[in-house]
mmJSON file of the N, C-alpha and C atoms, coordinates in Angstrom:
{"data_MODEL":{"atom_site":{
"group_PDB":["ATOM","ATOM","ATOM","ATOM","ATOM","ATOM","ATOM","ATOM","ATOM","ATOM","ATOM","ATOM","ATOM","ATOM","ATOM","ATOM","ATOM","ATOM","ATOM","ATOM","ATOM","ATOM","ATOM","ATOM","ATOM","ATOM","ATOM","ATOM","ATOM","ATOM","ATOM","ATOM","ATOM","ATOM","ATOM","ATOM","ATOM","ATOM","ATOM","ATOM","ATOM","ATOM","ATOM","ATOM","ATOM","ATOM","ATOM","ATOM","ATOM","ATOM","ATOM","ATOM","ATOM","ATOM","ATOM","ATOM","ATOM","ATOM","ATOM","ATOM","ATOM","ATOM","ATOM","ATOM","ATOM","ATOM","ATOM","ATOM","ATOM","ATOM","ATOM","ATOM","ATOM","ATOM","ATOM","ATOM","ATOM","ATOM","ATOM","ATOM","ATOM","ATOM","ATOM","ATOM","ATOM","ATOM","ATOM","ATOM","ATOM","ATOM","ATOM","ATOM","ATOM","ATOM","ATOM","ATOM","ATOM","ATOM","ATOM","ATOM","ATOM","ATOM","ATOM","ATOM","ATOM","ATOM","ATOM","ATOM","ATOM","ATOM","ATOM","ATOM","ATOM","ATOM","ATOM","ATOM","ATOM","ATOM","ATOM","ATOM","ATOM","ATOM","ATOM","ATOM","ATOM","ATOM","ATOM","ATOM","ATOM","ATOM","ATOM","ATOM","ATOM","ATOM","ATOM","ATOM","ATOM","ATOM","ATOM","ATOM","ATOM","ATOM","ATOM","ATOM","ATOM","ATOM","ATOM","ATOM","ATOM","ATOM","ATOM","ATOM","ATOM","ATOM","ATOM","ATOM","ATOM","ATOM","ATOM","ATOM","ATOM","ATOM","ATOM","ATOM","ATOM","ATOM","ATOM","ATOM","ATOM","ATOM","ATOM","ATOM","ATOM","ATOM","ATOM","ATOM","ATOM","ATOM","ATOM","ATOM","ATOM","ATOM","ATOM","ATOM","ATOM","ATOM","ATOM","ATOM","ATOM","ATOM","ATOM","ATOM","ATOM","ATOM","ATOM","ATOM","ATOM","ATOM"],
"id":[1,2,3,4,5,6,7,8,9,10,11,12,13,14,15,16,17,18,19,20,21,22,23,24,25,26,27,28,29,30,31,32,33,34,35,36,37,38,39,40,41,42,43,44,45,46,47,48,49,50,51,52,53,54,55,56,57,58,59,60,61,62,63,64,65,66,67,68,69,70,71,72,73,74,75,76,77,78,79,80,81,82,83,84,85,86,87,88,89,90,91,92,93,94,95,96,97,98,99,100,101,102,103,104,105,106,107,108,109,110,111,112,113,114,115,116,117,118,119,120,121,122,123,124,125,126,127,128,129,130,131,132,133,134,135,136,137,138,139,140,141,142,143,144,145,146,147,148,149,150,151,152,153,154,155,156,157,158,159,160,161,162,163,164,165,166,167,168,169,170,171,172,173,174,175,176,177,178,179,180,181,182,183,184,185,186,187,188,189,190,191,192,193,194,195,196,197,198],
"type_symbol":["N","C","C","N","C","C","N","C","C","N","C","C","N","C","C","N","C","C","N","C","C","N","C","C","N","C","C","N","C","C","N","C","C","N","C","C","N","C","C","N","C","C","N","C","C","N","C","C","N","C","C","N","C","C","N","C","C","N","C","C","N","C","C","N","C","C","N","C","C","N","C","C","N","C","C","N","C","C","N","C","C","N","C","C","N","C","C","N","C","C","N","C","C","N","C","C","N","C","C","N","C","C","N","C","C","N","C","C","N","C","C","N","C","C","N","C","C","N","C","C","N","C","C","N","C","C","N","C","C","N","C","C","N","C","C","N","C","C","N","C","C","N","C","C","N","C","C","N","C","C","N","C","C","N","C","C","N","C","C","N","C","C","N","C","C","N","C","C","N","C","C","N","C","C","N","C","C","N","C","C","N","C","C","N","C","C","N","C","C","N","C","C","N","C","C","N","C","C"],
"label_atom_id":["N","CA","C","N","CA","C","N","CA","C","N","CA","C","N","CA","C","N","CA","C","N","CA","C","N","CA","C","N","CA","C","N","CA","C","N","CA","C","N","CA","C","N","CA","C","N","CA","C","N","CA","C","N","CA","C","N","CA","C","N","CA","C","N","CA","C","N","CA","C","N","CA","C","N","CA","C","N","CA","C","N","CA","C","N","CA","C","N","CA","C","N","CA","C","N","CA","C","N","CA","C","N","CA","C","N","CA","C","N","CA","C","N","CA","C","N","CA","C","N","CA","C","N","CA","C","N","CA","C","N","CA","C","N","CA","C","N","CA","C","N","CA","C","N","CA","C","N","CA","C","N","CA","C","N","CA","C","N","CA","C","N","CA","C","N","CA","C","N","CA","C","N","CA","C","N","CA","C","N","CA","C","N","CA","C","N","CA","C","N","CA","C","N","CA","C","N","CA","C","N","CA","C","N","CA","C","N","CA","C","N","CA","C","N","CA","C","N","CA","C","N","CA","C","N","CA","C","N","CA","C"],
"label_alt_id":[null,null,null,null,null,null,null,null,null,null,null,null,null,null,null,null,null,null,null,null,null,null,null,null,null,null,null,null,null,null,null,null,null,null,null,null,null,null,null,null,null,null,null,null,null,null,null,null,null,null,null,null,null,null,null,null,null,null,null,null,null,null,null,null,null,null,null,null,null,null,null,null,null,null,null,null,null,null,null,null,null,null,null,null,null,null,null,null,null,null,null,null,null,null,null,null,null,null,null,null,null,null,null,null,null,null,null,null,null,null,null,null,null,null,null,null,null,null,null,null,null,null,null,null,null,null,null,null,null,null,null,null,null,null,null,null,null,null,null,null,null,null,null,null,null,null,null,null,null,null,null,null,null,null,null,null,null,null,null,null,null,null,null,null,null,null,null,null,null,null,null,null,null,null,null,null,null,null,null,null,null,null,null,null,null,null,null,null,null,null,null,null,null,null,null,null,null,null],
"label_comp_id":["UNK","UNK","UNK","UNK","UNK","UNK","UNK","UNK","UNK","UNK","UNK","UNK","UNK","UNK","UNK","UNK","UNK","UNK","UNK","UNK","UNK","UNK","UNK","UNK","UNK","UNK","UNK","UNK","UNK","UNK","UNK","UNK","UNK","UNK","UNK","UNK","UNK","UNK","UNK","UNK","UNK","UNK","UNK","UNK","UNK","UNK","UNK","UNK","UNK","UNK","UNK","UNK","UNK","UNK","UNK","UNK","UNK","UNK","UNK","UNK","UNK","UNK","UNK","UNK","UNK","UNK","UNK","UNK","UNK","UNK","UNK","UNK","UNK","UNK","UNK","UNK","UNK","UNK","UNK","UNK","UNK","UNK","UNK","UNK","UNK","UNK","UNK","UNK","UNK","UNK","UNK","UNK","UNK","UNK","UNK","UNK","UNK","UNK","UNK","UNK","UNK","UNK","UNK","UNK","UNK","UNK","UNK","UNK","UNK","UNK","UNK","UNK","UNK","UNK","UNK","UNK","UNK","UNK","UNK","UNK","UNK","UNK","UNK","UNK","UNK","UNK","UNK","UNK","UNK","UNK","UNK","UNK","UNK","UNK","UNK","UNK","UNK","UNK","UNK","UNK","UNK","UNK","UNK","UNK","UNK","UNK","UNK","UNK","UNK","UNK","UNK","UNK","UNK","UNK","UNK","UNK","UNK","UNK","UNK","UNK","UNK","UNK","UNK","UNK","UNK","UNK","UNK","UNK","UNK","UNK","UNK","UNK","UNK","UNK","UNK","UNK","UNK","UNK","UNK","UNK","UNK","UNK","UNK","UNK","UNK","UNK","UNK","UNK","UNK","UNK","UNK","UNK","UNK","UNK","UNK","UNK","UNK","UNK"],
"label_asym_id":["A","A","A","A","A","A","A","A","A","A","A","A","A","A","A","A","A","A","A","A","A","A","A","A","A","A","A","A","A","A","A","A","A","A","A","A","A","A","A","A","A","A","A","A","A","A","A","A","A","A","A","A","A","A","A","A","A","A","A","A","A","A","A","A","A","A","A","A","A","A","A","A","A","A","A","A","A","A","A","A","A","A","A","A","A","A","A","A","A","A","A","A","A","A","A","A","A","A","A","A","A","A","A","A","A","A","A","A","A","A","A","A","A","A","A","A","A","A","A","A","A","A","A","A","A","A","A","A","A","A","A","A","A","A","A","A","A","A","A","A","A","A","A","A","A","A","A","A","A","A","A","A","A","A","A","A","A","A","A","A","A","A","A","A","A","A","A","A","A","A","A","A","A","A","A","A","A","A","A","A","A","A","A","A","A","A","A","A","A","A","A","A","A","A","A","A","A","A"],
"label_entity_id":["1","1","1","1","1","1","1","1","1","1","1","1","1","1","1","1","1","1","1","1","1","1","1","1","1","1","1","1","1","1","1","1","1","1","1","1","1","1","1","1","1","1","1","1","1","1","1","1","1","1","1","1","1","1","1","1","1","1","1","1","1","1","1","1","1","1","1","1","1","1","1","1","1","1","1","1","1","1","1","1","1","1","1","1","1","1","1","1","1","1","1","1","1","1","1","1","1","1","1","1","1","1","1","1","1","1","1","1","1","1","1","1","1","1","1","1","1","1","1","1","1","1","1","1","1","1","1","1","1","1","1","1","1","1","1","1","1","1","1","1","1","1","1","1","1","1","1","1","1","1","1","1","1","1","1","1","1","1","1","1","1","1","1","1","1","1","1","1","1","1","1","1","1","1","1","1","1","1","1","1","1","1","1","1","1","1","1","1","1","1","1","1","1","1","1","1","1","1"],
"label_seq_id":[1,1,1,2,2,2,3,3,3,4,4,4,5,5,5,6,6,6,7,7,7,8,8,8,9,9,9,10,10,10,11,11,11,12,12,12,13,13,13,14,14,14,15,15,15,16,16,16,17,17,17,18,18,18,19,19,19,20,20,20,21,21,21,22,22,22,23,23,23,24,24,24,25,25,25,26,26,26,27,27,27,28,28,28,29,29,29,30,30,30,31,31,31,32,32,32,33,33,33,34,34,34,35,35,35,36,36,36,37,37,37,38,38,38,39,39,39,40,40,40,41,41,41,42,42,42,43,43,43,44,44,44,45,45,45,46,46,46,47,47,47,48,48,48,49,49,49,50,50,50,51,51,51,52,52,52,53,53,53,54,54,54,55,55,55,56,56,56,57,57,57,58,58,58,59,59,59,60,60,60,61,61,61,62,62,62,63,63,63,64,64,64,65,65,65,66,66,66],
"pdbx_PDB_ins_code":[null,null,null,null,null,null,null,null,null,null,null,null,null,null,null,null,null,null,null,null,null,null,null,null,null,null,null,null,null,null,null,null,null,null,null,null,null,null,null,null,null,null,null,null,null,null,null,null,null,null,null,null,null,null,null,null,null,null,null,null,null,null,null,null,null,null,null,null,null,null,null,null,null,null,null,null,null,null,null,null,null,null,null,null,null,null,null,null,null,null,null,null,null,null,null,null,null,null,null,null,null,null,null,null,null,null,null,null,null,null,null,null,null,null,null,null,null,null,null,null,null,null,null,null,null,null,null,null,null,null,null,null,null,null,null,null,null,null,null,null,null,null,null,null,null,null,null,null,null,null,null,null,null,null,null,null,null,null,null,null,null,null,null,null,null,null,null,null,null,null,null,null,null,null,null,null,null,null,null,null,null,null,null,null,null,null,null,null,null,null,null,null,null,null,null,null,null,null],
"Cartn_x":[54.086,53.273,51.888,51.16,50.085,49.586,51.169,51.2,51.095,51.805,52.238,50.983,49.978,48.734,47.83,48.028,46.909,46.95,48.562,48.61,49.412,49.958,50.546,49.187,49.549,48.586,47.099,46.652,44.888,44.407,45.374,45.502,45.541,46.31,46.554,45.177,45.006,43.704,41.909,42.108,40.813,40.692,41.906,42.087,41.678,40.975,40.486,39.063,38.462,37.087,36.46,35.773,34.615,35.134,36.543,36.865,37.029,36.438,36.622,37.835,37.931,39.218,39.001,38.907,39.056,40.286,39.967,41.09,41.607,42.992,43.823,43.634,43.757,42.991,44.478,44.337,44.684,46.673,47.312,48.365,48.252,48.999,48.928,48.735,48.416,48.346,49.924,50.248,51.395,50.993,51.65,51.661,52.595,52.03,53.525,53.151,53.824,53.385,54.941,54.175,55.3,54.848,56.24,56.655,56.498,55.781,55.788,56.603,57.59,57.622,57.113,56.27,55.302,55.229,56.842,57.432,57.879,58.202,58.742,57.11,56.343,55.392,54.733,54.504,53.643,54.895,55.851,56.851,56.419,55.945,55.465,54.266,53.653,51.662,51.301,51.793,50.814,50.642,49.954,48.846,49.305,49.146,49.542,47.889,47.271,45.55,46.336,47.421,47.46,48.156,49.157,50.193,48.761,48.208,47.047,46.275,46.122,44.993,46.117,47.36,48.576,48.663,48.66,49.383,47.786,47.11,45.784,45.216,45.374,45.423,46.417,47.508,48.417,48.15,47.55,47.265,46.123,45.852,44.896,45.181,44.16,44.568,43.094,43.738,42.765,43.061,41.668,42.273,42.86,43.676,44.627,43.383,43.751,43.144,43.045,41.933,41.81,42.151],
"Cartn_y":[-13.455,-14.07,-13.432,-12.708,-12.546,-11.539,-10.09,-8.762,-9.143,-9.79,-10.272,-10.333,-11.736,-12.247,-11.111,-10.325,-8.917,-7.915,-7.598,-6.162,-6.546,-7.538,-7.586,-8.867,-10.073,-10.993,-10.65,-10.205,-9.868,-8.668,-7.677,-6.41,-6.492,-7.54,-7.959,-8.851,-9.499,-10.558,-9.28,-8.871,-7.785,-6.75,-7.011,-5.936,-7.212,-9.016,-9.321,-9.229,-8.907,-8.535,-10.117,-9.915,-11.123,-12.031,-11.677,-12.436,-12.001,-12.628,-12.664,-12.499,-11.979,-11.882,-11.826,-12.948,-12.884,-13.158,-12.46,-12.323,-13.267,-13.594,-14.157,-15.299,-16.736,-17.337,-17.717,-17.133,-17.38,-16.62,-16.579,-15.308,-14.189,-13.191,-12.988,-11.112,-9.912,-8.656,-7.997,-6.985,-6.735,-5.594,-5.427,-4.789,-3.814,-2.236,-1.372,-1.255,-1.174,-0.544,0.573,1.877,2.735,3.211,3.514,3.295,5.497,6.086,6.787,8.072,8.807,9.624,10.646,10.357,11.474,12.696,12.761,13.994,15.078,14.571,14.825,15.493,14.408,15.068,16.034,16.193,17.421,18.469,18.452,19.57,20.185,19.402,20.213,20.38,20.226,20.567,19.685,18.331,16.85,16.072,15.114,13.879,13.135,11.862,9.965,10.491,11.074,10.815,12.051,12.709,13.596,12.304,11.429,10.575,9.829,8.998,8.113,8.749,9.839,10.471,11.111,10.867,11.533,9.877,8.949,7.727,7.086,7.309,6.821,7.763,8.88,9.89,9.494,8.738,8.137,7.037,6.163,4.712,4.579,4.929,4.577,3.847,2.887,2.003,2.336,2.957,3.333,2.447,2.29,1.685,2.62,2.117,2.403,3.162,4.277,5.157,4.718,4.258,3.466,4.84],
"Cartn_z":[-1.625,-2.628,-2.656,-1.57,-1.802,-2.117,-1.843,-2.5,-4.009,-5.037,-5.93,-6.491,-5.762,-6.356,-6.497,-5.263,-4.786,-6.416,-5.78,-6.809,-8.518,-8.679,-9.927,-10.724,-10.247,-10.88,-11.295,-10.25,-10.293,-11.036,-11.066,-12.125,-13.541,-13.761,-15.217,-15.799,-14.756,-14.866,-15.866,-14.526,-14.57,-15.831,-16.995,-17.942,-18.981,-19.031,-19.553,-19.712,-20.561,-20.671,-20.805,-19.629,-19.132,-18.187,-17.938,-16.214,-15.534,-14.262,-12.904,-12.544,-11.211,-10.478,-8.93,-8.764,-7.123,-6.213,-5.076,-4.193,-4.042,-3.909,-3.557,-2.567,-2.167,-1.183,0.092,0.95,2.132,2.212,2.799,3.134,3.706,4.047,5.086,4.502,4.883,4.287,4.59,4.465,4.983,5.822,6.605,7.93,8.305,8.473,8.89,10.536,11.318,12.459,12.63,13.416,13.496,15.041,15.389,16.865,16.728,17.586,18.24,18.819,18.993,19.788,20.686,21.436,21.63,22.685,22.74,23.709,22.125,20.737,19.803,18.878,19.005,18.37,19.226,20.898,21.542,20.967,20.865,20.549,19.379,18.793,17.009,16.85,18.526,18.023,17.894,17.546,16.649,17.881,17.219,18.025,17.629,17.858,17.267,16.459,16.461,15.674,14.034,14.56,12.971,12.516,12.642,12.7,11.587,12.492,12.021,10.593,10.766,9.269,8.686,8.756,7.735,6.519,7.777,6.904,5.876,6.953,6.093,4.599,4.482,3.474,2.364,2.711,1.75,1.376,2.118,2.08,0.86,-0.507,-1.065,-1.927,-2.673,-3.768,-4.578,-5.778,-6.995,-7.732,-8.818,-9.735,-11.117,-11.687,-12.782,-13.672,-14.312,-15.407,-16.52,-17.116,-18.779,-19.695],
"occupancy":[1.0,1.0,1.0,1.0,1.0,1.0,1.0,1.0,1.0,1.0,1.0,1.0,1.0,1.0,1.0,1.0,1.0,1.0,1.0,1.0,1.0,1.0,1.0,1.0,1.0,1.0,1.0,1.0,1.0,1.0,1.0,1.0,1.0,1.0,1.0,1.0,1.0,1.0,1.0,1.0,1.0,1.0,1.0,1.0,1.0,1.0,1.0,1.0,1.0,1.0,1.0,1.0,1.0,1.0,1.0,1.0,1.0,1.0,1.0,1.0,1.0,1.0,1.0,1.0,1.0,1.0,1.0,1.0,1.0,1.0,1.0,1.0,1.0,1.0,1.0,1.0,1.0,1.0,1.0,1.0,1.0,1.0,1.0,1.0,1.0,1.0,1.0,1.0,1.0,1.0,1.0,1.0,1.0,1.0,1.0,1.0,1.0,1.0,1.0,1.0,1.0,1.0,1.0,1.0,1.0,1.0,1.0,1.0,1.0,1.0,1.0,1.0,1.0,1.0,1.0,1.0,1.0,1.0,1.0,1.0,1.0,1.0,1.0,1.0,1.0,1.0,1.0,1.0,1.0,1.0,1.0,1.0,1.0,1.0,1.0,1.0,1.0,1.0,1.0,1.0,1.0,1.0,1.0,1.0,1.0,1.0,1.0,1.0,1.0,1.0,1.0,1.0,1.0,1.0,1.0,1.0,1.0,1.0,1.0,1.0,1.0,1.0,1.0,1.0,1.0,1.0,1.0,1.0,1.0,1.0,1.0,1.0,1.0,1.0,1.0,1.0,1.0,1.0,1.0,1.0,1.0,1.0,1.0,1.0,1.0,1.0,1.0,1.0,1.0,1.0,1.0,1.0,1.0,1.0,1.0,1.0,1.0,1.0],
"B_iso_or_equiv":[0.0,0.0,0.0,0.0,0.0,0.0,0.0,0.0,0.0,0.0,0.0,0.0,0.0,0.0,0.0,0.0,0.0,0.0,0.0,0.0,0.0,0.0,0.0,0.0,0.0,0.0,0.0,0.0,0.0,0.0,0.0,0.0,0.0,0.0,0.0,0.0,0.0,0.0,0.0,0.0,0.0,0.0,0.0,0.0,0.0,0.0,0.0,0.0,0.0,0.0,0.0,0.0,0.0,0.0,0.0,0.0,0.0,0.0,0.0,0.0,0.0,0.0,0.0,0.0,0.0,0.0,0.0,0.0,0.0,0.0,0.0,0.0,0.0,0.0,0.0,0.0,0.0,0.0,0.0,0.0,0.0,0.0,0.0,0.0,0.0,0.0,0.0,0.0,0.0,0.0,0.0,0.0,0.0,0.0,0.0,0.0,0.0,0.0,0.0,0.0,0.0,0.0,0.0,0.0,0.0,0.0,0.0,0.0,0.0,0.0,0.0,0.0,0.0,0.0,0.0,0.0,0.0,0.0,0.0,0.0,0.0,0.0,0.0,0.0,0.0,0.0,0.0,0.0,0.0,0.0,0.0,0.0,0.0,0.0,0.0,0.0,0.0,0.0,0.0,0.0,0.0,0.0,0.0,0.0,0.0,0.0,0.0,0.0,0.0,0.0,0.0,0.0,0.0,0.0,0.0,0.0,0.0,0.0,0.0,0.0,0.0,0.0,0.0,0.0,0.0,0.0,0.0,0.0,0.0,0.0,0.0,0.0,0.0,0.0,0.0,0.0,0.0,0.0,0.0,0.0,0.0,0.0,0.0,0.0,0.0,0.0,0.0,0.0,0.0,0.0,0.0,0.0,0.0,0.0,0.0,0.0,0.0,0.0],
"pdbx_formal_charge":[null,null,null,null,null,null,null,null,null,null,null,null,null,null,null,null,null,null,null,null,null,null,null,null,null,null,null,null,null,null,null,null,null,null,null,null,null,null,null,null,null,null,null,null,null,null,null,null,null,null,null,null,null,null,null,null,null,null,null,null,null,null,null,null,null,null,null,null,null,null,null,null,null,null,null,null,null,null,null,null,null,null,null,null,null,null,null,null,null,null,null,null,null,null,null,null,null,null,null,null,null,null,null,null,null,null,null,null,null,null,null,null,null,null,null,null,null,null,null,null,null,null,null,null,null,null,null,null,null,null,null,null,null,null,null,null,null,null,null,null,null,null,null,null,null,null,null,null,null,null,null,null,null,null,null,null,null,null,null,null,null,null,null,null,null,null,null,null,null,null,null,null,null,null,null,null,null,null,null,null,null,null,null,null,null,null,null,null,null,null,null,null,null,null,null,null,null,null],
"auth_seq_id":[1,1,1,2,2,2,3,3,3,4,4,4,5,5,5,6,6,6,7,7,7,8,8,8,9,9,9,10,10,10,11,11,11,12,12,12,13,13,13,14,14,14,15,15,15,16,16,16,17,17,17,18,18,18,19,19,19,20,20,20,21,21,21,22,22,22,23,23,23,24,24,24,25,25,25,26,26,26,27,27,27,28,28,28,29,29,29,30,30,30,31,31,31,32,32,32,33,33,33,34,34,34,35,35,35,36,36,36,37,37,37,38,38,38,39,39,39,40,40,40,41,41,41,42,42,42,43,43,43,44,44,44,45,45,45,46,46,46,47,47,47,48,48,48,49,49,49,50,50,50,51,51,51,52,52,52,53,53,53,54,54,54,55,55,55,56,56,56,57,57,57,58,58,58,59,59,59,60,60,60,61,61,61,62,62,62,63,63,63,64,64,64,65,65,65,66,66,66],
"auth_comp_id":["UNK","UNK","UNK","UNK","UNK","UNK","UNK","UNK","UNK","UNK","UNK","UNK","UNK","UNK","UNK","UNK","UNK","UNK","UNK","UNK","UNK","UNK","UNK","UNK","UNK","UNK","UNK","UNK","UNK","UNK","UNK","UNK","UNK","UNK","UNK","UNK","UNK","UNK","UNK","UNK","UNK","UNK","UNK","UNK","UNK","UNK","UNK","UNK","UNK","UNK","UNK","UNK","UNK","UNK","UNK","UNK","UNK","UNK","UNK","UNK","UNK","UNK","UNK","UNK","UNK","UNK","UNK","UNK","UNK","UNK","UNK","UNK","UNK","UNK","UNK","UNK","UNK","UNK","UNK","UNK","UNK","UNK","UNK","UNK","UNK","UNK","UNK","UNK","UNK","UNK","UNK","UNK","UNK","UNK","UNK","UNK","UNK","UNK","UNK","UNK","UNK","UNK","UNK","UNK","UNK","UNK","UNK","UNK","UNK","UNK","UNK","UNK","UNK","UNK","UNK","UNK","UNK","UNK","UNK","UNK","UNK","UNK","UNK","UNK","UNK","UNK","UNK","UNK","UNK","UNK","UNK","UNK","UNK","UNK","UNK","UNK","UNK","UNK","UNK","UNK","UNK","UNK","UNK","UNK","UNK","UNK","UNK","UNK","UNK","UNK","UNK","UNK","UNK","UNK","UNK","UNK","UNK","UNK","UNK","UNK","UNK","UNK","UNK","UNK","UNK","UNK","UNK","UNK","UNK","UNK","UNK","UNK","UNK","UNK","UNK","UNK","UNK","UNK","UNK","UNK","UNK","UNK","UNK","UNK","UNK","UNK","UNK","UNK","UNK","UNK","UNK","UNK","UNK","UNK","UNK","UNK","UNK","UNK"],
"auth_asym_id":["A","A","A","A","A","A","A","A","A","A","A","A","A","A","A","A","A","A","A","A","A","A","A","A","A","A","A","A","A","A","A","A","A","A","A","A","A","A","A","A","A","A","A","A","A","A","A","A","A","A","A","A","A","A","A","A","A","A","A","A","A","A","A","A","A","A","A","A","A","A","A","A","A","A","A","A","A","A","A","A","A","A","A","A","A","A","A","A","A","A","A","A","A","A","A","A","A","A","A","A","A","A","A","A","A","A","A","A","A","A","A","A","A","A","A","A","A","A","A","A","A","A","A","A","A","A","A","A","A","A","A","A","A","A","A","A","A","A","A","A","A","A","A","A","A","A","A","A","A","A","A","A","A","A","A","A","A","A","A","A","A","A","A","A","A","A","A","A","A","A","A","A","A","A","A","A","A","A","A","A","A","A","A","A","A","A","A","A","A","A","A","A","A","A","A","A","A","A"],
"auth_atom_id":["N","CA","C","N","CA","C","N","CA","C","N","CA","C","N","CA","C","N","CA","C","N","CA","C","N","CA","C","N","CA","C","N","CA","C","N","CA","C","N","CA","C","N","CA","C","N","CA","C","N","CA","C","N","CA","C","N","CA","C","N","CA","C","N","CA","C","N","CA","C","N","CA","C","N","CA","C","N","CA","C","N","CA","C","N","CA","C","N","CA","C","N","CA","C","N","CA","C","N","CA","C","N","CA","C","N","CA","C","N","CA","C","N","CA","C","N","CA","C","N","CA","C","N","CA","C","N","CA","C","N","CA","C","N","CA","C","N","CA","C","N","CA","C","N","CA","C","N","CA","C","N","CA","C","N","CA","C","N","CA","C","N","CA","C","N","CA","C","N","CA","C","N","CA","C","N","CA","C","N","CA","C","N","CA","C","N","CA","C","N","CA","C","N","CA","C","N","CA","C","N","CA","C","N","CA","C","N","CA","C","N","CA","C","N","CA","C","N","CA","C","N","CA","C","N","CA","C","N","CA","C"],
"pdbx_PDB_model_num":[1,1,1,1,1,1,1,1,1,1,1,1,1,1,1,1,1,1,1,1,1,1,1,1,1,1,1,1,1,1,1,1,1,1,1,1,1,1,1,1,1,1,1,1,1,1,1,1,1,1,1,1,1,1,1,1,1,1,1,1,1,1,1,1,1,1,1,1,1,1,1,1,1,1,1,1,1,1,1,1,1,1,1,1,1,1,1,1,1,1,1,1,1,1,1,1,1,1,1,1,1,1,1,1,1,1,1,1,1,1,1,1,1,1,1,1,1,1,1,1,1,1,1,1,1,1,1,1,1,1,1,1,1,1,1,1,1,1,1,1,1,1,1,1,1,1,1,1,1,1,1,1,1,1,1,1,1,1,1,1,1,1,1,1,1,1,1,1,1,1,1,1,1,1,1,1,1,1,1,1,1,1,1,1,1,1,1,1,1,1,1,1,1,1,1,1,1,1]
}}}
């Protein structure tokens, strides 16, 4: 419900001219956690820190192009 309120409800909201849109009140964010190999990654050169600035480089939320 609060992806929903976040990214579908509040998007649609904000494309009315002169309302507000505030965040969503109380629920929970969603959460990835990823488990590691790190005999697999020294094998290919990488760090858990390339791992970290690979997923965060993907992780952006723009807003939509008028």
């Amino acid at each position: 419900m609060n992806d929903l309120g976040q990214n579908n409800i509040r998007t649609q909201l904000a494309t009315i001219e002169g309302s507000q849109t505030p965040y969503p009140y109380g629920g929970k964010q969603r959460q990835i956690q990823v488990d590691l190999d790190l005999h697999a990654l020294q094998a290919k050169g990488l760090s858990p820190a390339d791992v970290v600035n690979a997923i965060s480089a993907q992780n952006l939320i723009a807003p939509p192009a008028r």
